[in-house]
LUMBAMAR-395627 format. One line per 4 residues: their letters; for each residue x negated, y, z negated of C-alpha. Coordinates in steps of 0.001 Angstrom, whole numbers. Layout:
<sites>
a) X/Y/Z; ... .
</sites>
This chain:
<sites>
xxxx) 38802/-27890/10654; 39631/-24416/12186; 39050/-21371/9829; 41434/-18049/11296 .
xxxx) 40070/-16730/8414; 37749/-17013/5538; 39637/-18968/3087; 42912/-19743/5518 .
xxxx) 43541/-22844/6632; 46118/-24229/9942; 48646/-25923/8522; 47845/-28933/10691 .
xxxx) 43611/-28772/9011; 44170/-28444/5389; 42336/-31343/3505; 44239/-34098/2109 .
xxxx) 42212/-33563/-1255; 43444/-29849/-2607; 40614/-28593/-5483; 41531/-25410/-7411 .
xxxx) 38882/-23217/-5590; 38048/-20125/-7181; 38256/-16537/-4810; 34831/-14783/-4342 .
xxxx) 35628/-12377/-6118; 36186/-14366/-9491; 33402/-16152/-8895; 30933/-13170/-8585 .
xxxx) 32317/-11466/-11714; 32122/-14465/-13690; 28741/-14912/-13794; 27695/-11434/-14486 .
xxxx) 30037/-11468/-17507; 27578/-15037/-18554; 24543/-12779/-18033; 25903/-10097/-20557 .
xxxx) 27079/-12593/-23199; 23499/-13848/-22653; 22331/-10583/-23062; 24469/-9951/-26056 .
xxxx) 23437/-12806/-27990; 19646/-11746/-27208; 20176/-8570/-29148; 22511/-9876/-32300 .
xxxx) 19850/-12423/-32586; 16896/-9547/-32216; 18991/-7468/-34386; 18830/-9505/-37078 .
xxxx) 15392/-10271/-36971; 15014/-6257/-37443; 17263/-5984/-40427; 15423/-8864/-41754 .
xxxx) 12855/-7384/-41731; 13708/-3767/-42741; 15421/-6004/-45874; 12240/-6898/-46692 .
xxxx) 10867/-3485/-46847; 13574/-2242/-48598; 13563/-5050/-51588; 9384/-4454/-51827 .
xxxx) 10025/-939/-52172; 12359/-1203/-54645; 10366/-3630/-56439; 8073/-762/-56623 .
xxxx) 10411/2054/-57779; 11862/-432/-60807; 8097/-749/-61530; 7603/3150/-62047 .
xxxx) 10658/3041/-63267; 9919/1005/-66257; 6589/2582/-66655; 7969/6157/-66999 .
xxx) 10337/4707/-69707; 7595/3145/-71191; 5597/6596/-71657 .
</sites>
């Protein structure tokens, strides 16, 4: 089978089994676009974790303001 050129094919050499091929160019975008999504979901799911934990910090601290809170009423 005779390339002219990359991806062209004589009429006479073209395989008798056609498969959707994708260009180059497809090809090479597609899997940085996979890397990003990858990269995405790494940060949502670190993201969370942060505002997990900042949640945390935020519900103990107002634990402790209700506390002072009730004291001062208290007085």
């Amino acid at each position: 089978m005779s390339l002219s050129r990359l991806g062209e094919y004589n009429r006479g050499d073209m395989p008798k089994k056609s498969r959707v091929k994708v260009s180059p160019v497809v090809a090479t975008a597609m899997q940085p676009v996979a890397t990003r999504l990858n990269r995405i979901e790494d940060l949502l799911i670190e993201m969370r974790g942060v505002l997990d934990v900042h949640l945390k910090r935020i519900t103990s601290l107002q634990t402790q303001a209700d506390i002072l809170i009730e004291k001062e009423r208290v007085k």
